[in-house]
C-alpha positions as CSV (number, residue, x, y, z in Angstrom):
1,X,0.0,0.0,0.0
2,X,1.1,3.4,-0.9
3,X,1.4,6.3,1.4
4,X,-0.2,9.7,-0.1
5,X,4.0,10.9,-0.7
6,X,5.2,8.2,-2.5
7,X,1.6,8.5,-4.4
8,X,2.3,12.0,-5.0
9,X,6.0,11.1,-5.9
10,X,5.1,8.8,-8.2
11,X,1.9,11.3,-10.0
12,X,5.3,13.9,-10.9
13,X,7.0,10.7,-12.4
14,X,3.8,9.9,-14.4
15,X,3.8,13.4,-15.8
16,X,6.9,12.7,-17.9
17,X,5.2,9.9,-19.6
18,X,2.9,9.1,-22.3
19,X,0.3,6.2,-22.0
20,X,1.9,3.3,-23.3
21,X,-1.5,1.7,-23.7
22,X,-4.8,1.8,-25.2
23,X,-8.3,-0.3,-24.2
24,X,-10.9,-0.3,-26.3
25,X,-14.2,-1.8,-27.4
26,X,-12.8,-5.4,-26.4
27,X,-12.4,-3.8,-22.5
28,X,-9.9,-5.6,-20.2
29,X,-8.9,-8.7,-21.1
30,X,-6.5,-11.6,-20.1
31,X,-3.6,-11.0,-22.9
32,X,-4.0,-6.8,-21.8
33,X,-3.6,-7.6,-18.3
34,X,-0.5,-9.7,-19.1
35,X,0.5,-6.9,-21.3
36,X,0.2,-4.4,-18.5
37,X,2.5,-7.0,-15.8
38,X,4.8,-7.8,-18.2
39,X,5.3,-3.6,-18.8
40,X,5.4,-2.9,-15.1
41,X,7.5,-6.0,-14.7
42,X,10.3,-4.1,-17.0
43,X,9.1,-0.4,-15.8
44,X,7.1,-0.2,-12.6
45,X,4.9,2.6,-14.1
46,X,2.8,2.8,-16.6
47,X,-0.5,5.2,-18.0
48,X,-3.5,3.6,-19.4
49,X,-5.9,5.5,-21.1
50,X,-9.6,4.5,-22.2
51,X,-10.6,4.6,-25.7
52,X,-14.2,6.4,-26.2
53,X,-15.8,3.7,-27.7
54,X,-14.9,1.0,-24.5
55,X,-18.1,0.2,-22.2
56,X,-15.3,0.2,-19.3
57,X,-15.2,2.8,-16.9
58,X,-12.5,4.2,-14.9
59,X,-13.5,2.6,-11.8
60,X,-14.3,-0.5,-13.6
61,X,-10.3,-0.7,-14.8
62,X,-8.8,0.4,-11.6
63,X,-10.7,-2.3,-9.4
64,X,-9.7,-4.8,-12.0
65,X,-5.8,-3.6,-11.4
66,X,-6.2,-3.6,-7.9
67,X,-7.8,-6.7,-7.7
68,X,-4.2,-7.8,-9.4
69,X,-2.6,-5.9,-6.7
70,X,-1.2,-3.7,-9.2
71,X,-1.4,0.0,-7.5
72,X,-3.6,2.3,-8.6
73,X,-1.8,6.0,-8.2
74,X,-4.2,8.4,-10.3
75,X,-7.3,8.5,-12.4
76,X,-7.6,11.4,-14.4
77,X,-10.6,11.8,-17.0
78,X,-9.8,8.3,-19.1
79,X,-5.9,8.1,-18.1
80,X,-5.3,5.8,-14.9
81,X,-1.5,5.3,-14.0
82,X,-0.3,2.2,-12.4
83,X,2.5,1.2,-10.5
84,X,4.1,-2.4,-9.5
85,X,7.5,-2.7,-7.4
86,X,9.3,-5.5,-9.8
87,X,13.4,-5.8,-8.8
88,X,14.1,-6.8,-12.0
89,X,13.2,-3.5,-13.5
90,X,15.3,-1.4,-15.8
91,X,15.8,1.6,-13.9
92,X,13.8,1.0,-10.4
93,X,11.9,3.6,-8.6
94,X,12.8,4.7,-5.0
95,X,10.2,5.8,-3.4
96,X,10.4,8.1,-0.4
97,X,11.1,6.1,2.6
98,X,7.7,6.0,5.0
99,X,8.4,7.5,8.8
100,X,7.3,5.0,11.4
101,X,5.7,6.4,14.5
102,X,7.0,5.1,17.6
């Protein structure tokens, strides 16, 4: 679970980026969601967006991910950006360390 710091951290990462995938009239599907892990897998972050003529919503998509216990950092409009920790990613993200109360 993501803290609201590393999810902001990570929204200024996703800013940089361009979706790297599209879903459309076919929805969500097995061979997109293994699309989607394999991409996070390499990456760790990702934007989605939602083609007009798909019958999935927003909410829809990001319980699906979730559901995959792929994070869900921000929805915006038709764009949802995703994150996954992999160690065997290209260029890993460090996320902002989380303070522990004591």
């Amino acid at each position: 679970m993501l803290t609201g710091k590393q999810k902001s951290y990570l929204r200024g990462l996703a800013n940089r980026i361009k979706p790297v995938m599209q879903i459309g009239k076919d929805g969500l599907n097995e061979e997109s969601i293994i699309q989607v892990l394999n991409y996070l897998h390499k990456h760790e972050l990702m934007k989605v967006t939602i083609l007009q003529n798909s019958d999935v919503t927003i909410d829809e998509l990001a319980a699906a991910f979730e559901s995959i216990e792929v994070e869900v950092v921000q929805t915006i409009g038709k764009t949802i950006v995703l994150y996954q920790h992999s160690d065997d990613a290209d260029e890993p993200i460090v996320l902002p360390k989380v303070k522990t109360s004591k």
